[in-house]
C-alpha positions in Angstrom: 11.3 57.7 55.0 7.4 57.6 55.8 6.8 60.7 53.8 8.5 59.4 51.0 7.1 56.4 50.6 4.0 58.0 51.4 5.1 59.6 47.7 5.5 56.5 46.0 1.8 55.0 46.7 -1.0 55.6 44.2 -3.3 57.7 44.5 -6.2 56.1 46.1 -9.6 55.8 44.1 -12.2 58.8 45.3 -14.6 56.0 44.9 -13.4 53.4 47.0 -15.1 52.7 50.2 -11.9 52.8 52.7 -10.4 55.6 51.1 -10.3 58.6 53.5 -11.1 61.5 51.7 -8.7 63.8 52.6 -8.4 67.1 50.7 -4.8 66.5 49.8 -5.6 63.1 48.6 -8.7 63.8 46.2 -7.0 67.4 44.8 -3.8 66.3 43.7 -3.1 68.1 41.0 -2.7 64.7 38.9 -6.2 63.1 40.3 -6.1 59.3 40.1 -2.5 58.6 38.2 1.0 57.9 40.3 2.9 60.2 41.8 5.6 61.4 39.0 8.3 60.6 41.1 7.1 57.2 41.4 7.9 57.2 37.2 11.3 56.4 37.7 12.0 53.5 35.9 11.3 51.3 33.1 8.9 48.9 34.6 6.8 51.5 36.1 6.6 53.4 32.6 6.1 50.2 30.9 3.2 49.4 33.2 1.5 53.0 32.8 2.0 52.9 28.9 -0.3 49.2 28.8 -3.0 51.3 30.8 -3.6 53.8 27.6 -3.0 51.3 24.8 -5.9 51.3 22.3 -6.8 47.6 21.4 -9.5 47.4 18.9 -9.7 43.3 19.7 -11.1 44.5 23.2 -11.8 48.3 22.5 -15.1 48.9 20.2 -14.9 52.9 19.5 -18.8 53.8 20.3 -18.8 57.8 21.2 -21.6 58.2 23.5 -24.1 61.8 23.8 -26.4 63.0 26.2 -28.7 65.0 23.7 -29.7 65.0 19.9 -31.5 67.4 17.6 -32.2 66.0 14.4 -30.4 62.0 14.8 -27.5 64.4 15.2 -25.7 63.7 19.0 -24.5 67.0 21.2 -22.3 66.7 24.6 -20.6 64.0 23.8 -19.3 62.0 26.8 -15.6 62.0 27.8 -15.7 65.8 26.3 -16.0 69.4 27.3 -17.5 71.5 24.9 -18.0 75.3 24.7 -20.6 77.9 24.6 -19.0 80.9 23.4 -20.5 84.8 22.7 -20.3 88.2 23.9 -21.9 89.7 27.2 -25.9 89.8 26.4 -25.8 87.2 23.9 -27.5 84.1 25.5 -25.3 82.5 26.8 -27.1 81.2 30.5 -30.3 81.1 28.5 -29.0 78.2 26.4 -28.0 76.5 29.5 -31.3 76.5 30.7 -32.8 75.2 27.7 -30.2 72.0 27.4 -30.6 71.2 31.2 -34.4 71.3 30.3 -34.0 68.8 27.5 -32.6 66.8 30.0 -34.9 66.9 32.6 -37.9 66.8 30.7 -36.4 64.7 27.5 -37.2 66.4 24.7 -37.3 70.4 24.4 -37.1 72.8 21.9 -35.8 70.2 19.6 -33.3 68.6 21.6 -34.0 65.0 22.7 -32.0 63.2 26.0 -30.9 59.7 24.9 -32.5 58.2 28.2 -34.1 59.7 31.0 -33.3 60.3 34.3 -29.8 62.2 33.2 -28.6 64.3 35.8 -27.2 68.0 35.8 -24.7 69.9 38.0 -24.2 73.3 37.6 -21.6 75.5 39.2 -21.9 79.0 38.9 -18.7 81.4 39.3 -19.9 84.4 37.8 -23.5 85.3 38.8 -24.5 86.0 42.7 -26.5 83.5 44.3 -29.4 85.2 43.6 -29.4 84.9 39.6 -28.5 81.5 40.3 -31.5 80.8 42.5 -33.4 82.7 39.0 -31.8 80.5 36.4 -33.3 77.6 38.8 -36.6 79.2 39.0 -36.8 79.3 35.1 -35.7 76.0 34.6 -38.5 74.5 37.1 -41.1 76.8 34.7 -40.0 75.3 31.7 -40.0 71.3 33.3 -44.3 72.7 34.4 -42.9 72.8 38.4 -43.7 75.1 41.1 -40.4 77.6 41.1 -39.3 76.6 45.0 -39.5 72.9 43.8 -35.9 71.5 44.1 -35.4 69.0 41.4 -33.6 66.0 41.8 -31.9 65.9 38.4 -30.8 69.3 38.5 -28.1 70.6 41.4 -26.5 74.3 41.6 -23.7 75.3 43.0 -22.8 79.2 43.5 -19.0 79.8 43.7 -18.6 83.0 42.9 -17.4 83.9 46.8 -14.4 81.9 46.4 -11.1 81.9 45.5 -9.5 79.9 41.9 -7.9 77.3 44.3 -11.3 76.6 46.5 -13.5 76.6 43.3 -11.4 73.9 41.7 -11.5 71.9 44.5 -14.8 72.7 45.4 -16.0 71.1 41.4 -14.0 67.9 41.9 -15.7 67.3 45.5 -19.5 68.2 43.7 -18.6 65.2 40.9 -17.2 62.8 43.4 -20.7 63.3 45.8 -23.2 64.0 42.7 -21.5 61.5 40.3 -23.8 63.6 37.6 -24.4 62.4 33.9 -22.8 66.5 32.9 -21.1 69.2 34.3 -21.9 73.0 33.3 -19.4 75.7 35.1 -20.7 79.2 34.2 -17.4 80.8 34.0 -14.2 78.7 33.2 -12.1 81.8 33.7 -13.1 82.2 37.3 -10.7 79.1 37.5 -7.4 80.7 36.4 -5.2 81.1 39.5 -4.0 84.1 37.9 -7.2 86.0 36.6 -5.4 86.2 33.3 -6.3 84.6 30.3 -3.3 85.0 28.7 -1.0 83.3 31.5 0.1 80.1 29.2 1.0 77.9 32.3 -2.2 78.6 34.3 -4.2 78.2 31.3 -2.7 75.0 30.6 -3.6 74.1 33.7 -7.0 74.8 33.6 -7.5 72.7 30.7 -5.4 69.9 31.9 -8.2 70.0 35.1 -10.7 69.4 32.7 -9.6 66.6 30.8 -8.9 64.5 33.8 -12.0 65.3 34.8 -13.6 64.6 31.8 -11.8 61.2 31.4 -11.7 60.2 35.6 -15.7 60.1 35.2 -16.6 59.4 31.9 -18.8 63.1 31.5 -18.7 65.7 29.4 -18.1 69.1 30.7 -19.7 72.3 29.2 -18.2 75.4 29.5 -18.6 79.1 28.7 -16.1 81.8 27.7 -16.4 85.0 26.5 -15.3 85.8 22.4 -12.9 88.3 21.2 -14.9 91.6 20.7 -13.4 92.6 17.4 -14.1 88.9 16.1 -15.6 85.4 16.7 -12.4 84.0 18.5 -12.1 82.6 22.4 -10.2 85.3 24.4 -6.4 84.5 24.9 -4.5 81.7 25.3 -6.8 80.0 27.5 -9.4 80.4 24.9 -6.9 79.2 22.5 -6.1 76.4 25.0 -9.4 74.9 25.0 -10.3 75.7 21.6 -7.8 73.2 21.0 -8.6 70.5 23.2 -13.0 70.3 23.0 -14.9 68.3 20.9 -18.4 71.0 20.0 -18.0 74.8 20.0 -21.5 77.0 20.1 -22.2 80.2 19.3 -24.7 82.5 21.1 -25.2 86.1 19.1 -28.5 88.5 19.5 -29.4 91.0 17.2 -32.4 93.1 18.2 -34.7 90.8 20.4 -33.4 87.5 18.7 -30.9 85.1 20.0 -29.4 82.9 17.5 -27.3 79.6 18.3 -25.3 77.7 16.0 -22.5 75.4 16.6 -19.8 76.0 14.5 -17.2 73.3 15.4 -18.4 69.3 16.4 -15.4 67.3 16.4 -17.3 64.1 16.4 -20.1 65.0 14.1 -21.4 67.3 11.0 -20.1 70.9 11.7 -23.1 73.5 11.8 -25.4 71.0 12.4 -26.9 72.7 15.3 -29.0 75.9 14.6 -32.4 77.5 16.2 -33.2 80.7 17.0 -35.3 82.1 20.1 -36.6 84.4 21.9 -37.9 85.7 25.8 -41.5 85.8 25.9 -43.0 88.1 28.5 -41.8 86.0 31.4 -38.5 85.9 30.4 -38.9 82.1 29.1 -37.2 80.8 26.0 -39.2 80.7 23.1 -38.0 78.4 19.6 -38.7 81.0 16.4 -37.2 78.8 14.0 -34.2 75.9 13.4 -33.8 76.4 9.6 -30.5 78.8 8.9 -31.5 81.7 7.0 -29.4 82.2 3.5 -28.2 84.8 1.9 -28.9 86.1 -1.4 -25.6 84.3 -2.5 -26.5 80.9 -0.8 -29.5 80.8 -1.8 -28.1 81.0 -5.4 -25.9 78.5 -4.5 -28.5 76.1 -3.0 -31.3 76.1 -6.1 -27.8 75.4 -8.4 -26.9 72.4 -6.4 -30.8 71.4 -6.1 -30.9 71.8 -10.5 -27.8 68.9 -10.3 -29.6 66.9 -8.1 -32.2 66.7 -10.0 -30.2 66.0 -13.3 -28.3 63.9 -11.4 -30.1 61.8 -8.9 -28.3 59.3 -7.0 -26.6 56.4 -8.8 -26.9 58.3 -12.1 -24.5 59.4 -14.5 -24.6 61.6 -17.3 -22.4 62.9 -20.7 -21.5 66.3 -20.4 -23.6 67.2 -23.3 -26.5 65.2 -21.8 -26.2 67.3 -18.6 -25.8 70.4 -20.1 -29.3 70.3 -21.9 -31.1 68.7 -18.9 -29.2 71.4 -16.1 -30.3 74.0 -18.6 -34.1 73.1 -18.3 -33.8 72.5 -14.7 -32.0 75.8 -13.2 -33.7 78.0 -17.0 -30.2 79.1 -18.0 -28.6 79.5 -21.5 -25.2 77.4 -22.4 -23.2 79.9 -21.3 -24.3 80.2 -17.6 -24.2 76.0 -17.9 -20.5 75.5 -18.6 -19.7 78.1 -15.8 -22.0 76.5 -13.6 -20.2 72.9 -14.3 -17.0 74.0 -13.9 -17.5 75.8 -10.6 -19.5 73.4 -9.4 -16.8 70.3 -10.1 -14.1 72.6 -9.1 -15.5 73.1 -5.4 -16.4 69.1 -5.7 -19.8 68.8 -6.4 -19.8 67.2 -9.5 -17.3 64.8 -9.9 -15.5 64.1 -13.5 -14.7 60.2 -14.3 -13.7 59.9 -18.0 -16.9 61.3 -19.8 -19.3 60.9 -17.1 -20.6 63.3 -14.4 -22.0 62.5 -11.6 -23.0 64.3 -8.6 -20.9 63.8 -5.5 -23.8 63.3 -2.3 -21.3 62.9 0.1 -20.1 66.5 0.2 -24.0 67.5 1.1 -23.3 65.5 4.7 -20.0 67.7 5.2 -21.3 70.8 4.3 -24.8 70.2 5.8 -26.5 71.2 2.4 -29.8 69.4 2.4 -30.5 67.1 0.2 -33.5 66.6 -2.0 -35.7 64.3 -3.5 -35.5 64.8 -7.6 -39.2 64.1 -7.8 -40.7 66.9 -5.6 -38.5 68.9 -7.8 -40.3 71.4 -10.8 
């Protein structure tokens, strides 16, 4: 009878000062909700259902970040993201240079939205001594003496143990360090299995992460190898947690040049993140540039769009003959390119077609991340 009632208590808070922190206790599989045999009945279903009820009279949506480049936010609390790319491609070196914004509040672009935020990092692939290196290079970059251990900034190196110890070994790290984000090196390592196309391990996985995520209001970056023929996350755990984050980044290197763009922001502007870098001769992170560079076909595109802003600035409408003649002037076509250009361009939404108006539509440039310009520093 003890053990069973034993089932029917809640789980006790991590956090509260009497609990007794026993391993059993703090890595249940379900974290901080009741037992599900406790879910019997109506009342106690009733009573969990009130807990997740979204009540905009007491709720005020405000999605909070740790970092922004541009007014644009990254790491979004209450998320786990991704850093995605092939062996080679980056990948740690990114890390170093977010955890370095962090520290140091504004680097390479990225800015911290208050100072003071603290990292831990838990390492599952690397051995303890490129661990202790990604360290060293993170002190470089903050101007600190390489055996300096900062207080921001705690690593972990799990690669020794077992899917089962490295879970539990995470959740014990966030109860002690109560850190502003999470980076584990190697979200695979966690499968019990080893196989990233298990479904029920995967699931589980990702199901560790979200309570994670929403237990201690953090966000959670991970990284995971892509596909090798293509840009996709590898099997269904890839597929699982494609699914289920809110920013997706992509490391690639071509030559000597690493390139990182984030392709998928849930909460923001997709591909609003881009830079370039590379190592100088001490194996630091370098910025090259943060502009994407366009193809011969884009750039088309983009001095097209520019010739309609400036026929068309903002609050401005114009008859199609009217546009024709100015859009001719500004872009140096003949009538014939025109009329292709104006149906294309209202076709994919640009221009937009009330009665016998146009009119430029400014709000696809925020969706699309195609800059806007000012009509009067146009020629």
């Amino acid at each position: 009878m003890e053990n069973r009632k034993n089932l029917k208590e809640e789980i006790h808070d991590a956090n509260d000062q009497h609990h007794e922190n026993e391993l059993d206790d703090i890595f249940s599989p379900n974290l901080f909700k009741k037992d599900l045999d406790q879910l019997t009945n109506r009342q106690d279903l009733s009573q969990m259902l009130k807990s997740r009820l979204i009540d905009l009279s007491k709720d005020k949506p405000k999605i909070e970040y740790l970092l922004t480049r541009n007014g644009i936010g990254c790491l979004s609390k209450g998320d786990f993201q991704i850093i995605k790319g092939r062996k080679k491609s980056g990948k740690s070196t990114f890390i170093t240079i977010l955890v370095t914004a962090l520290i140091k509040d504004n680097f390479m672009g990225f800015k911290a939205v208050k100072s003071g935020l603290s990292i831990l990092y838990l390492d599952t692939e690397q051995n303890p001594c490129n661990t202790a290196i990604m360290k060293q290079k993170v002190n470089e970059m903050c101007g600190k003496d390489t055996s300096f251990n900062h207080p921001q900034f705690t690593a972990y190196n799990l690669r020794g143990d077992n899917p089962t110890i490295r879970r539990k070994l995470i959740s014990q790290a966030v109860l002690e360090g109560k850190p502003d984000l999470v980076v584990i090196d190697g979200i695979k390592d966690l499968l019990e299995s080893g196989d990233i196309n298990n479904a029920s391990d995967s699931n589980s996985v990702v199901q560790f992460l979200m309570e994670l995520t929403l237990k201690y209001n953090l966000p959670i970056l991970t990284v995971i190898h892509q596909n090798k023929g293509d840009t996709e996350l590898r099997g269904h755990l890839g597929a699982e947690i494609g699914n289920k984050m809110s920013e997706e980044w992509q490391l690639t290197k071509i030559n000597d040049v690493f390139t990182v763009k984030q392709v998928e922001n849930r909460n923001e502007q997709s591909d609003a993140f881009y830079l370039r870098f590379q190592l100088d001769n001490n194996k630091l992170p370098v910025l090259i540039d943060d502009k994407p560079q366009l193809s011969k076909v884009d750039e088309t595109k983009q001095k097209k769009i520019n010739a309609f802003q400036k026929c068309l600035p903002q609050g401005i409408a114009k008859r199609n003959k009217d546009l024709s003649n100015d859009y001719c002037k500004a872009y140096g076509c003949d009538i014939k390119t025109t009329e292709k250009d104006l149906n294309h361009f209202k076709t994919s939404g640009y221009l937009i077609h009330q009665g016998s108006l146009y009119r430029f539509n400014y709000d696809k440039l925020s969706t699309e991340n195609s800059p806007s310009v000012d009509p009067t520093t146009l020629p």
